[in-house]
C-alpha positions as CSV (number, residue, x, y, z in Angstrom):
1,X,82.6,106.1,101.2
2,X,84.4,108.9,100.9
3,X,87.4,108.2,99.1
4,X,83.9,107.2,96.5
5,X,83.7,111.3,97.0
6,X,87.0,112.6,96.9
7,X,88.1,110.7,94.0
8,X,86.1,112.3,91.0
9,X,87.1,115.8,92.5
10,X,91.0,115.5,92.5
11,X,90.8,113.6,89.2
12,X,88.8,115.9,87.5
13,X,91.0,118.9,89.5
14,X,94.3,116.9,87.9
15,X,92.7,117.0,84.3
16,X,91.9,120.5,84.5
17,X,95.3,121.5,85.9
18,X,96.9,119.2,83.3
19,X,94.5,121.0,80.5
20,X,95.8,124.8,81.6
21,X,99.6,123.3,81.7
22,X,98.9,122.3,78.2
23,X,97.3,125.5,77.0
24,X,99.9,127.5,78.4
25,X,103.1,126.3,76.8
26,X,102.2,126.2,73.0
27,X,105.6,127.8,71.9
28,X,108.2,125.2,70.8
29,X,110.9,123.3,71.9
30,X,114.0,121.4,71.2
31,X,114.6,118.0,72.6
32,X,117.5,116.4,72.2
33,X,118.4,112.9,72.6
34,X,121.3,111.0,71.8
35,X,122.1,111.9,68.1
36,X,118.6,112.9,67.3
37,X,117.4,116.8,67.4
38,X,113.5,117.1,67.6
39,X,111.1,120.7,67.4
40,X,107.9,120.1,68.6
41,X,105.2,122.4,70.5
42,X,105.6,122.0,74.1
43,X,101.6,121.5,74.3
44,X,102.0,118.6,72.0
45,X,104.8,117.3,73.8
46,X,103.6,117.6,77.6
47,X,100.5,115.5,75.5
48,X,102.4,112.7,74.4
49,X,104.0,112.0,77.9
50,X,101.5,112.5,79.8
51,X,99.2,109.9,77.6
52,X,102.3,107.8,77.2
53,X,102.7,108.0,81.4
54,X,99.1,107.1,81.4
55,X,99.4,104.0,79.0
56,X,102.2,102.9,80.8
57,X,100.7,102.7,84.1
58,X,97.7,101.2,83.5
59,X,99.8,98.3,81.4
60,X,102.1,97.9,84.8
61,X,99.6,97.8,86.8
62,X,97.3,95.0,84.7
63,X,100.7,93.0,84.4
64,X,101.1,93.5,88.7
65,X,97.2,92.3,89.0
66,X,97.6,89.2,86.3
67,X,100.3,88.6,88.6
68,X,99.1,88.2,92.0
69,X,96.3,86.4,90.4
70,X,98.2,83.6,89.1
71,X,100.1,83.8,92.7
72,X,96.2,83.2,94.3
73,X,95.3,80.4,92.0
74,X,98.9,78.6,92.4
75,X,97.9,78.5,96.0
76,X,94.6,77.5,96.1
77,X,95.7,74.6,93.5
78,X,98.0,73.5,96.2
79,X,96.1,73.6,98.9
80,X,93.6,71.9,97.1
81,X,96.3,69.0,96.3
82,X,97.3,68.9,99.9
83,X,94.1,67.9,101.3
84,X,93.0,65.8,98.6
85,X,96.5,63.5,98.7
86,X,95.8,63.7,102.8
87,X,91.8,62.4,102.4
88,X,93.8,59.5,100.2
89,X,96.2,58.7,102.6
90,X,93.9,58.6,105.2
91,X,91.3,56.5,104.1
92,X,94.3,54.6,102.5
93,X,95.3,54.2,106.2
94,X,91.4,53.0,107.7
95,X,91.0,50.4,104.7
96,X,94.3,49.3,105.3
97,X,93.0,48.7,108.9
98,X,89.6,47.5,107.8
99,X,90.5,44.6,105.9
């Protein structure tokens, strides 16, 4: 219950806190990478990774949860073919001893 609490408050302080980093660094910047040479405002550029960090996350994590999903049903599926080739050979076994 109170993580239920907490949660709203530090993500609303961490939005706010991301906003003001934002607002304050407006002038711009040079990033370089490889052979490419880019000027963009660092405001517009603290945007774009964190929304790209966001995007990127959420994607991993639905990947990680699709995962251990298909790891749950795998298992259920074979424990559901364990006990239904054991009820065969059982009652294989008592009408074998029936007849």
């Amino acid at each position: 219950m109170y993580a239920k609490k907490i949660k709203p408050i530090l993500s609303l302080t961490l939005i706010l806190l991301t906003l003001t980093l934002i607002i304050q660094n407006t002038t711009l910047v040079y990033v370089q990478f490889l052979f490419w040479t880019l000027s963009i405002s660092g405001a517009l550029l603290f945007l774009l990774l964190i929304v790209s960090g966001t995007l990127l996350g959420w994607v991993l994590r639905s990947a990680h949860s699709r995962r251990i999903l298909l790891k749950q049903e795998v298992s259920k599926a074979k424990i559901l073919a364990n006990a239904n080739s054991q009820d065969k050979s059982s009652s294989s076994k008592t009408g074998a001893r029936v007849s």
